[in-house]
BAROVEX-265403 format. One record per residue (C-alpha): residue number from 1; residue in one letter; x, y, z. Coordinates in nm, 4 decimals. Layout:
# residues N
(NUM; "A"; (X; Y; Z))
...
This chain:
# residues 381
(1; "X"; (0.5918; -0.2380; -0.0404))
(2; "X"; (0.7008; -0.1791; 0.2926))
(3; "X"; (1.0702; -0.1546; 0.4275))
(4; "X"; (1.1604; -0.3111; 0.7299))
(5; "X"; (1.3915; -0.1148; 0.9736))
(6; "X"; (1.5710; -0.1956; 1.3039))
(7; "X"; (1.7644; -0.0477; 1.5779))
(8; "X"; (1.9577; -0.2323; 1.8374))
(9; "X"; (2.0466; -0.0370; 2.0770))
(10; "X"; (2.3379; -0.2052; 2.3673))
(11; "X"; (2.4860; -0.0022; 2.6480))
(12; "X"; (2.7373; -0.1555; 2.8310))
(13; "X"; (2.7181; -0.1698; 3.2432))
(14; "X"; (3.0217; -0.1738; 3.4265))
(15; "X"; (3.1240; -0.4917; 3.6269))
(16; "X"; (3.4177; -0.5140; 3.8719))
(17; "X"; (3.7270; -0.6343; 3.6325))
(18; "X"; (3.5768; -0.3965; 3.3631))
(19; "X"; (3.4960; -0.0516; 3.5483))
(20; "X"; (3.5427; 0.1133; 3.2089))
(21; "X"; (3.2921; -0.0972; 3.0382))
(22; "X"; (3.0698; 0.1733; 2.9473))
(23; "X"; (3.0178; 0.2348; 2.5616))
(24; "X"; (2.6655; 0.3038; 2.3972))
(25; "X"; (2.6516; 0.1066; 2.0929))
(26; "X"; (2.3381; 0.1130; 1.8104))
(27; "X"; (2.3103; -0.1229; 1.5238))
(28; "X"; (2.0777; -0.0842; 1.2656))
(29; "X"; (2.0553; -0.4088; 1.1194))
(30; "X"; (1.9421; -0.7879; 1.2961))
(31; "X"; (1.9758; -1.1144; 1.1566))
(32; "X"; (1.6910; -1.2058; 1.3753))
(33; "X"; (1.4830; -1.1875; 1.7080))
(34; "X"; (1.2385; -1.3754; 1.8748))
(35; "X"; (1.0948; -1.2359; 2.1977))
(36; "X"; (0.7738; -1.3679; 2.3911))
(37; "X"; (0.5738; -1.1064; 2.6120))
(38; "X"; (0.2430; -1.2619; 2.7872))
(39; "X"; (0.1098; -1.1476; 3.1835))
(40; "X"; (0.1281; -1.5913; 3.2656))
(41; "X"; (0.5233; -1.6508; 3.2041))
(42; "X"; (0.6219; -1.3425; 3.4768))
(43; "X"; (0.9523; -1.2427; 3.2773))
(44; "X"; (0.9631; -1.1191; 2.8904))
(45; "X"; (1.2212; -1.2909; 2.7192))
(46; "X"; (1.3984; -1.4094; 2.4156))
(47; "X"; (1.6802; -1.3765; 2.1897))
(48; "X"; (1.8840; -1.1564; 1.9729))
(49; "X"; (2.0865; -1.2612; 1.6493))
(50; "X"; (2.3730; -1.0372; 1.5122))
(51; "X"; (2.6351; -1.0972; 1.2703))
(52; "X"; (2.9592; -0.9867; 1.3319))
(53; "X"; (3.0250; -0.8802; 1.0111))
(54; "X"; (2.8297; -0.5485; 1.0761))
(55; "X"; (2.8655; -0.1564; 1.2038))
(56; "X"; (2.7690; 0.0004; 1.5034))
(57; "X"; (2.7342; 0.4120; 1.6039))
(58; "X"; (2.9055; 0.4954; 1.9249))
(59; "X"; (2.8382; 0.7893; 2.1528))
(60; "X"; (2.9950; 1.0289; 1.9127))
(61; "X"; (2.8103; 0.8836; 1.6107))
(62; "X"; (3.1438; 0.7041; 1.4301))
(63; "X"; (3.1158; 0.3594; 1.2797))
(64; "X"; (3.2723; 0.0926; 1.3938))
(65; "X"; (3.3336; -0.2714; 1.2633))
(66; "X"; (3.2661; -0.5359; 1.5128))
(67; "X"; (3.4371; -0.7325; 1.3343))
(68; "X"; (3.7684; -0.5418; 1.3237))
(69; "X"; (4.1029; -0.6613; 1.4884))
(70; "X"; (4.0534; -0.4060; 1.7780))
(71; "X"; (3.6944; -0.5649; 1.9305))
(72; "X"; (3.6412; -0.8412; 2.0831))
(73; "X"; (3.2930; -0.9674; 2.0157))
(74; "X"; (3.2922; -1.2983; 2.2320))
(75; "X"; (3.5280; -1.2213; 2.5381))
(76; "X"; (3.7797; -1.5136; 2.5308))
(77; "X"; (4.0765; -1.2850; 2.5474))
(78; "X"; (4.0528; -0.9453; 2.6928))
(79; "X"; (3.7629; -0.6946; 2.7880))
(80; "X"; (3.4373; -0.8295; 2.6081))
(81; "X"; (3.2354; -0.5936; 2.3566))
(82; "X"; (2.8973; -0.7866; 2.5219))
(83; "X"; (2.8574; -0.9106; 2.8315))
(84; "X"; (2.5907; -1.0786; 3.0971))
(85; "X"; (2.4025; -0.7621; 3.2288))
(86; "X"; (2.4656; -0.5381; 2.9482))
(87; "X"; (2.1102; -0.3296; 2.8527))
(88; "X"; (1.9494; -0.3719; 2.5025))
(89; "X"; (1.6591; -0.2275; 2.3477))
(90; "X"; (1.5198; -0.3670; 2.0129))
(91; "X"; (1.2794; -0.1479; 1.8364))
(92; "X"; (1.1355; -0.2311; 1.4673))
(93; "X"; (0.9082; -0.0993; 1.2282))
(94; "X"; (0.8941; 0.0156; 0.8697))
(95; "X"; (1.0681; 0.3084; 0.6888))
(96; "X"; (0.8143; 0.6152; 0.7384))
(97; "X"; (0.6681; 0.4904; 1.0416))
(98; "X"; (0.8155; 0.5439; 1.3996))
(99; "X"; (1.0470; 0.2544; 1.5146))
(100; "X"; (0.8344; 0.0480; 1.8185))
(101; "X"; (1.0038; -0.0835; 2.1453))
(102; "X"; (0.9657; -0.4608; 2.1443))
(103; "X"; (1.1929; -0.5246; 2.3803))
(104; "X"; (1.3522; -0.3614; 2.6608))
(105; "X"; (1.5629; -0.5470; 2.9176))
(106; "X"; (1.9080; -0.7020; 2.9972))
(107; "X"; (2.1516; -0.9178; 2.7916))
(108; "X"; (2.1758; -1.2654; 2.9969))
(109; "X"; (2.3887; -1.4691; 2.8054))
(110; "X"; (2.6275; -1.4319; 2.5076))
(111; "X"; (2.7108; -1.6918; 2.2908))
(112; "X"; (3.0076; -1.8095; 2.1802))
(113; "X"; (2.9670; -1.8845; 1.7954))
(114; "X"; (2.9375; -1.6383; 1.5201))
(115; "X"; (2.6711; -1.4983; 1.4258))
(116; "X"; (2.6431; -1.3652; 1.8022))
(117; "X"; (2.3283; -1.4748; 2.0023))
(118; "X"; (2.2218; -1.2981; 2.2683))
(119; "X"; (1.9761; -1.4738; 2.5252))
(120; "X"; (1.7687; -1.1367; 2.6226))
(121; "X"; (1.5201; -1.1010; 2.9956))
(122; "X"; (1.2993; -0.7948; 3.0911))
(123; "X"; (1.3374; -0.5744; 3.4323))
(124; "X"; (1.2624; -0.9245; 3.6040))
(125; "X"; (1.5862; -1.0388; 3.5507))
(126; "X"; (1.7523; -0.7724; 3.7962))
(127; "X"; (1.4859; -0.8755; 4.0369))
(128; "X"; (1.6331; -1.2500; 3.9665))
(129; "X"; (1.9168; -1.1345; 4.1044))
(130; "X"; (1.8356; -0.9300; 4.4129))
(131; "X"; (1.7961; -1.1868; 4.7470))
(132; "X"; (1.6054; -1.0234; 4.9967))
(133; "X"; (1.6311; -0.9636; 5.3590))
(134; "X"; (1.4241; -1.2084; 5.6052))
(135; "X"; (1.0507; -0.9697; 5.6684))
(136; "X"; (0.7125; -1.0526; 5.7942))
(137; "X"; (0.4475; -0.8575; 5.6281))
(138; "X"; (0.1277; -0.8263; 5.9225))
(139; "X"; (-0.2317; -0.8346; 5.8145))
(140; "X"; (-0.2523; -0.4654; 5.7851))
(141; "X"; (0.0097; -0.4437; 5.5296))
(142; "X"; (-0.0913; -0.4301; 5.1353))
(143; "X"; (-0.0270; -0.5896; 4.8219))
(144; "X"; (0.1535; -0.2890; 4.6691))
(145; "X"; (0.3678; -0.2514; 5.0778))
(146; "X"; (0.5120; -0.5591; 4.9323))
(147; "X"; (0.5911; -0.4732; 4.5979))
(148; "X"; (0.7665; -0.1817; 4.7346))
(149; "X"; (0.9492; -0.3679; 4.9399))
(150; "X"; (1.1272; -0.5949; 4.6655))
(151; "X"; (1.1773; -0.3260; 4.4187))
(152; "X"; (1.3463; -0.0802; 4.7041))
(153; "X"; (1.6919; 0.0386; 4.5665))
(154; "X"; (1.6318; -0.0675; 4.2041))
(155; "X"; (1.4833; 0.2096; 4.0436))
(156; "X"; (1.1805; 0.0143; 3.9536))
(157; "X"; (0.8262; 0.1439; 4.0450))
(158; "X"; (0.5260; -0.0159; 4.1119))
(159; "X"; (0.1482; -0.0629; 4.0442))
(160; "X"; (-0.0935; -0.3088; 4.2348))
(161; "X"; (-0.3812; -0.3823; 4.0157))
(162; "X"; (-0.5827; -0.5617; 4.2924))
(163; "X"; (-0.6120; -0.3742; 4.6475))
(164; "X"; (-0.5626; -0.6579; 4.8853))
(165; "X"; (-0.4207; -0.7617; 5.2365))
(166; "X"; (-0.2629; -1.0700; 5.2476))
(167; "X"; (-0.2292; -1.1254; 5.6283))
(168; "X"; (0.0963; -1.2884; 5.7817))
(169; "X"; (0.3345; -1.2585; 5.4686))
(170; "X"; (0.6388; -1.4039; 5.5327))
(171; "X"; (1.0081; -1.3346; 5.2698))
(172; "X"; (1.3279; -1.5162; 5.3805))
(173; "X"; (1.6297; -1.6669; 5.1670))
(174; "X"; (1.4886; -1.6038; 4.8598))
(175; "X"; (1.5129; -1.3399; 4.5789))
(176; "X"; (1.2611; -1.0876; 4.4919))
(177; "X"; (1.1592; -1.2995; 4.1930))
(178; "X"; (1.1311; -1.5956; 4.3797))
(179; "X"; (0.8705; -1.4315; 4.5739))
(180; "X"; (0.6834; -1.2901; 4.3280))
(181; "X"; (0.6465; -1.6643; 4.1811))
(182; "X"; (0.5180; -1.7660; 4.4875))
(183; "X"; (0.2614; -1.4741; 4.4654))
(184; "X"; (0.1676; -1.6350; 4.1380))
(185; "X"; (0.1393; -1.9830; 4.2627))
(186; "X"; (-0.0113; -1.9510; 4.6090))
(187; "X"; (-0.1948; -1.6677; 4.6188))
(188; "X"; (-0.3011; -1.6039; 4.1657))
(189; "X"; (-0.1210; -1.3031; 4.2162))
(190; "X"; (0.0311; -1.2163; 3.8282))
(191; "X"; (0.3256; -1.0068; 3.7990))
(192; "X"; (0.4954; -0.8116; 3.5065))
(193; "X"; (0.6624; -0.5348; 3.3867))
(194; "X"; (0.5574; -0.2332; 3.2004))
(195; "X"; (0.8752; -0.0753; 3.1341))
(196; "X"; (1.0382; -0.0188; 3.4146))
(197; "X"; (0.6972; -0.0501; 3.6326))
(198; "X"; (0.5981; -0.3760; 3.7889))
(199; "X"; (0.2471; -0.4209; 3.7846))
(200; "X"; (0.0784; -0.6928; 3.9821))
(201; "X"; (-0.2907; -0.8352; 4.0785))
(202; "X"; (-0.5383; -1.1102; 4.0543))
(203; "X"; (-0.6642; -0.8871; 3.7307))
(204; "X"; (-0.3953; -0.8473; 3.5311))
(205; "X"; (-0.5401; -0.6339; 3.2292))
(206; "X"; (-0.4730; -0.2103; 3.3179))
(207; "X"; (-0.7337; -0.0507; 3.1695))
(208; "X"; (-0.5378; 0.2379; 3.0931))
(209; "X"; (-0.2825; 0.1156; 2.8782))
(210; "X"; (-0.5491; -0.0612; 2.6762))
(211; "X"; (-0.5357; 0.0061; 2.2842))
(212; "X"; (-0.7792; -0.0969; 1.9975))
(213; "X"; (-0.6081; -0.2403; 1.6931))
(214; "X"; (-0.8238; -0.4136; 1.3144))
(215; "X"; (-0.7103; -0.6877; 1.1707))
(216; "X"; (-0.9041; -0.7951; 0.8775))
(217; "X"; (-0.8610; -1.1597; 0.7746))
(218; "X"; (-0.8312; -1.0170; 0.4625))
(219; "X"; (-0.5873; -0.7744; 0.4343))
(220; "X"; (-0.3463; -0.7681; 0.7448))
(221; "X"; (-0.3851; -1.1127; 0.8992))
(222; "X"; (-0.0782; -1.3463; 0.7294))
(223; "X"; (-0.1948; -1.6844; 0.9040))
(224; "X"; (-0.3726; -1.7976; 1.1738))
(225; "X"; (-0.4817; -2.1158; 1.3762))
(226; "X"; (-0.8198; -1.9689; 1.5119))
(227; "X"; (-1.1191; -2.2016; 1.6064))
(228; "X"; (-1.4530; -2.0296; 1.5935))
(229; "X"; (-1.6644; -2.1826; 1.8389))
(230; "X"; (-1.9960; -2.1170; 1.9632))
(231; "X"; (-2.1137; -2.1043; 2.3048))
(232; "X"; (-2.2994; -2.4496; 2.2860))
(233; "X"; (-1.9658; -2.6370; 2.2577))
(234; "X"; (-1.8051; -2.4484; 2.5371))
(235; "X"; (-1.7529; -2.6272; 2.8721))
(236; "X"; (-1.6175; -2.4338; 3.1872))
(237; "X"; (-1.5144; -2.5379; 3.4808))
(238; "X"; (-1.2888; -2.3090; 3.7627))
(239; "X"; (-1.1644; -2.3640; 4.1091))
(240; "X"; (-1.1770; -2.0537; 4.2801))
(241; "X"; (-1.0186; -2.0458; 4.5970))
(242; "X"; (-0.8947; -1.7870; 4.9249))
(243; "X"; (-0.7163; -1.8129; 5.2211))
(244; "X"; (-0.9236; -1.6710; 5.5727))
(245; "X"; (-0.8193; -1.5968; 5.9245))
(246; "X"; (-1.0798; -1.8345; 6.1324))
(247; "X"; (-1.0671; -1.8339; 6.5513))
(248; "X"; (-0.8226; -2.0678; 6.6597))
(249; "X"; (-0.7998; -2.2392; 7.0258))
(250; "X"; (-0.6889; -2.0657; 7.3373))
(251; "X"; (-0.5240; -1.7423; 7.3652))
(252; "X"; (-0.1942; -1.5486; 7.3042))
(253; "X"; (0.0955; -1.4907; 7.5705))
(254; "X"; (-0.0679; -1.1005; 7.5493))
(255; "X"; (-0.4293; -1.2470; 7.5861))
(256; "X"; (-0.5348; -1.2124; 7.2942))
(257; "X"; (-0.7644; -1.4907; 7.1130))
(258; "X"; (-0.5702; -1.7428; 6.8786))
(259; "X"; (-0.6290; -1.6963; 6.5037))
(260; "X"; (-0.4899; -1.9606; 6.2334))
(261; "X"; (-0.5603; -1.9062; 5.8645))
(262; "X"; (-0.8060; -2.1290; 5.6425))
(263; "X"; (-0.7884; -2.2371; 5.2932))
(264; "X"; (-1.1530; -2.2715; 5.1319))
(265; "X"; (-1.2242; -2.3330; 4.7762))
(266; "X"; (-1.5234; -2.4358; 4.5681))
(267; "X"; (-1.5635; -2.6180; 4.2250))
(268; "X"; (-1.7308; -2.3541; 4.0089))
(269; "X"; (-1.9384; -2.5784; 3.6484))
(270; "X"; (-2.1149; -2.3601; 3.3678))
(271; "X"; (-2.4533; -2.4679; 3.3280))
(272; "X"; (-2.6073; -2.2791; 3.0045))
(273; "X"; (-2.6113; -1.9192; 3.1814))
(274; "X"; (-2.6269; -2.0519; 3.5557))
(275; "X"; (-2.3763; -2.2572; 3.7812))
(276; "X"; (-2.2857; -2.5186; 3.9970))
(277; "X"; (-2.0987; -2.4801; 4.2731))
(278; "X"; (-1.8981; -2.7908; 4.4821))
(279; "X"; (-1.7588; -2.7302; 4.8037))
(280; "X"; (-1.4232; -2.8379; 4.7941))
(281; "X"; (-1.2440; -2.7017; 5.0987))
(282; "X"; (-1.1728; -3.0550; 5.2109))
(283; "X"; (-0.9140; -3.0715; 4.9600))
(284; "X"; (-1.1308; -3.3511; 4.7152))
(285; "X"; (-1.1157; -3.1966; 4.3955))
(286; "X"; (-1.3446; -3.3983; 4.0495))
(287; "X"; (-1.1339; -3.5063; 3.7823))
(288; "X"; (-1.1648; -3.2214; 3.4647))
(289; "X"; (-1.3211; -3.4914; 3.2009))
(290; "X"; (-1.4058; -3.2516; 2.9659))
(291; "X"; (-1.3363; -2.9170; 2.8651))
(292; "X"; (-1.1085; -2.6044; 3.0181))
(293; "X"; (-1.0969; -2.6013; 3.4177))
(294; "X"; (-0.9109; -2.2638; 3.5118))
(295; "X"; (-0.7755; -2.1380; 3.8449))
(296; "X"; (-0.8988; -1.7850; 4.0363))
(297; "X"; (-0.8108; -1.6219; 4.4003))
(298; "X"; (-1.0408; -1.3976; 4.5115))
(299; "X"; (-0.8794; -1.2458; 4.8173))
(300; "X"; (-1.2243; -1.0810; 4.9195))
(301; "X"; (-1.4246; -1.3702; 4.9492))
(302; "X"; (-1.4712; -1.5179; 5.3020))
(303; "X"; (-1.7322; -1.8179; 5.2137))
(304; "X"; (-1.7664; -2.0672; 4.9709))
(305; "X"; (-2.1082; -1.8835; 4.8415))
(306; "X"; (-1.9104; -1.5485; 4.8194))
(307; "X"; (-1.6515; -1.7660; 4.5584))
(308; "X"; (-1.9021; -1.9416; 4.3814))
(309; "X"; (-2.0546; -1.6145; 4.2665))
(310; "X"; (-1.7170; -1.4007; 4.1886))
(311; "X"; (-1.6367; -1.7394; 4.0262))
(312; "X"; (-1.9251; -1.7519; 3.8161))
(313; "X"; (-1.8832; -1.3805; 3.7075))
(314; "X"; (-1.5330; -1.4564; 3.6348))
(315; "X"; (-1.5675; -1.7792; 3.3641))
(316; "X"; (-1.9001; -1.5948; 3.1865))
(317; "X"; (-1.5973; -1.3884; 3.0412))
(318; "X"; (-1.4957; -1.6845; 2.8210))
(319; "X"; (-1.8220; -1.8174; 2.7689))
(320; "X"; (-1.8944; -1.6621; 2.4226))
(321; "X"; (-1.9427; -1.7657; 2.0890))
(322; "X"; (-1.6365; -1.6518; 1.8866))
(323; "X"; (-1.2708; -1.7114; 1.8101))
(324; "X"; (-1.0173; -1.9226; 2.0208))
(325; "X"; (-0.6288; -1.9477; 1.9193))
(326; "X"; (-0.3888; -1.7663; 1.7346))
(327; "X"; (-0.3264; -1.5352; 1.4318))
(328; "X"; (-0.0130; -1.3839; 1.2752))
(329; "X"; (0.0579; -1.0371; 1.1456))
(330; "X"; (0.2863; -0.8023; 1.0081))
(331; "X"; (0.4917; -0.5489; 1.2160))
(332; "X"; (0.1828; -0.3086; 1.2126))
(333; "X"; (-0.0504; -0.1953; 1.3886))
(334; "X"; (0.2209; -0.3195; 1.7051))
(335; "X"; (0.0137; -0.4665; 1.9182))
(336; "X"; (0.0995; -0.5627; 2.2942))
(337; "X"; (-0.0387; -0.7989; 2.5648))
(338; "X"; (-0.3508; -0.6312; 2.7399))
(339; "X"; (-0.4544; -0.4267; 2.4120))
(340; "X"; (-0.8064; -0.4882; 2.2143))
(341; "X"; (-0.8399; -0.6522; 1.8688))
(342; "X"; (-1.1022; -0.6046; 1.6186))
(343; "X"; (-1.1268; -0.9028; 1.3822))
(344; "X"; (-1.2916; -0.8131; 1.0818))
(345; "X"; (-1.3907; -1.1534; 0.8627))
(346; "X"; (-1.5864; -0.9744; 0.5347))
(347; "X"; (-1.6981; -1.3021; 0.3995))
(348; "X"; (-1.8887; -1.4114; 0.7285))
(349; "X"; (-1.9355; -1.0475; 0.8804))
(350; "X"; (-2.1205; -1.2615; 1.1722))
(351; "X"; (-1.7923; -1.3640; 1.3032))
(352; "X"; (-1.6889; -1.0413; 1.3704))
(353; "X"; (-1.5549; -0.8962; 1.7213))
(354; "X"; (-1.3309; -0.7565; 1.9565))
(355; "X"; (-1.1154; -0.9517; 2.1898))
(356; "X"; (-0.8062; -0.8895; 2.4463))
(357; "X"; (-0.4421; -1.0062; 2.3786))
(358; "X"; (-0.3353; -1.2480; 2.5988))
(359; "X"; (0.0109; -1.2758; 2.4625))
(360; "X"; (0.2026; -1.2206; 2.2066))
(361; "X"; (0.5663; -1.3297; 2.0120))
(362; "X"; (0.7252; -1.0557; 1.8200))
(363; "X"; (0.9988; -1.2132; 1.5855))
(364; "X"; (1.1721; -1.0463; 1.3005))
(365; "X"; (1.4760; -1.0165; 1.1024))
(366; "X"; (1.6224; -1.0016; 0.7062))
(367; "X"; (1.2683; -1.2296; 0.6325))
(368; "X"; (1.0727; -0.9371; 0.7749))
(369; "X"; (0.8532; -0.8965; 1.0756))
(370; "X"; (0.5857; -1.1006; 1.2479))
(371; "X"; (0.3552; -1.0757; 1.4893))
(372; "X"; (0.1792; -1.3810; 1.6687))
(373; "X"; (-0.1138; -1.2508; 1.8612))
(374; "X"; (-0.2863; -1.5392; 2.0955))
(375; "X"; (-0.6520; -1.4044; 2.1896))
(376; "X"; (-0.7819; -1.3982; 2.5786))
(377; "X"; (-1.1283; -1.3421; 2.5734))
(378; "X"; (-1.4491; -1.2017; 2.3984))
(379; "X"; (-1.5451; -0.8394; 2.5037))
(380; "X"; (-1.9065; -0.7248; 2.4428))
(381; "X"; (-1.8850; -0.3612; 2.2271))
């Protein structure tokens, strides 16, 4: 039977009234955690559970009560043990195994009842909280020009998954998360972090962090609220879109012909192993009446034939006969968003295959350690 084993570690960041708050603290024991880490929601997040009834190691390895008369857990009188902006690490596993990082990021909120909840954010949070200076970005500037430019003075590094100009790029009175939102939003530019790199592009899977895990619905797979369903009873429907630089009228104060930028977008419909495509630049865009409609910028596309076909390559990805949903595991093999699972059925061997991770919500605790892995898309072996 496996053993489940923790380690929390906290290090305290100094603020202005508290220049000395600075300790290291690691606890080996959690009443529970919950943390959600998924490419669509742009920060990692979750929370923490401690009681205060419990131990920590400081620097120098002594044990201390955090519930002794000398800390102060909550901070309603005097320096705080926790506070907004201290670091925290959770890593779990099993006893004989190495401990795994699930989480790695800042302490946002403390609460103020006992046991002591933490509300916990990724590398995103400090980018919450950095407002940038007013810039316009010119047509010659790149994806990853930008990136650098909100992560400058952080630390943070940077990786742009999809090599792309986005012409007149304009960041004002807003903070460098706001702006990668709007990436998200206006542009289907996703953003995370690996770590302390932020990766970002219209592609959002790195190829080179990719691992293969088995589960085997009989052996390491708890739950699960999979649909098997085969390509028949799949309907697909996209709207692929890009913004273009077309002529505009007249000419500049310089001389220089007038430019303005286009939106055009097209209605991409599976039909068996073909497509229809709908022009839909005008802006009229078909009710979805039946089955998934999904949303894809292609920033190299400069017609609506051009989107219709990057469209068309794009949905055949999750137009497959196979599972659809969610299963939960235990604590191992740790799995994380991006990575390949093999799912190994050895009553109906015909349903087995590999897929990607979309996302996935680590949770764990004194009732052990979960895993709930929600599947992407089909990938041909």
């Amino acid at each position: 039977m496996y053993r489940v084993k923790f380690e929390i570690s906290i290090q305290q960041v100094a603020k202005k009234d508290y220049p000395n708050h600075t300790k290291k603290m690691v606890l080996n024991f959690v009443t529970e955690y919950s943390v959600d880490s998924s490419w669509k929601n742009l920060t990692d997040g979750g929370t923490v559970v401690i009681p205060k009834n419990l131990y920590y190691r400081d620097a120098l390895n002594n044990k201390i009560a955090l519930g002794s008369t000398n800390v102060n857990a909550g901070g309603f009188n005097g320096e705080p043990l926790f506070m907004k902006g201290d670091k925290i690490t959770v890593k779990s596993g099993y006893y004989g195994d190495n401990l795994e990082t699930v989480f790695d990021g800042f302490i946002t909120k403390v609460g103020s009842k006992i046991p002591i909840e933490f509300t916990v954010e990724d590398n995103m949070w400090l980018l919450k909280q950095k407002p940038m200076d007013a810039k316009t970005f010119t047509s010659s500037d790149t994806l990853e020009d930008i990136l650098n430019y909100l992560v400058a003075g952080t630390g943070l590094t940077v990786k742009a998954l999809t090599k792309t100009n986005l012409g007149p790029f304009t960041i004002g009175n807003e903070t460098a998360a706001k702006v990668l939102s709007r990436l998200q939003s206006d542009y289907g530019l996703e953003a995370y972090f690996r770590g302390n790199e932020l990766k970002c592009g219209v592609y959002i899977y790195d190829a080179e962090t990719a691992v293969k895990h088995v589960f085997d619905f009989n052996k390491n797979i708890i739950d699960d609220d999979l649909e098997y369903m085969r390509k028949d009873d799949v309907k697909l429907s996209c709207i692929a879109h890009n913004t273009i630089t077309v002529d505009g009228q007249g000419t500049t104060t310089d001389g220089q012909p007038k430019t303005k930028k286009k939106r055009i977008a097209v209605l991409v419909e599976l039909v068996g192993d073909s497509y229809k495509a709908t022009d839909i630049t005008d802006g009229h865009t078909p009710a979805n009446e039946e089955g998934e409609r999904r949303t894809f910028f292609f920033p190299g596309a400069s017609t609506v034939e051009q989107l219709g076909a990057l469209a068309f390559e794009q949905l055949k990805k999750y137009y497959y006969s196979g599972f659809k949903g969610t299963f939960t595991s235990f604590g191992i093999p740790f799995v994380k968003f991006g990575d390949n699972v093999k799912l190994i059925d050895r009553k109906l061997p015909e349903r087995n295959g590999l897929y990607k991770v979309k996302s996935i919500k680590y949770s764990g605790g004194i009732g052990g350690i979960r895993q709930q892995i929600e599947l992407d898309f089909r990938i041909n072996e």
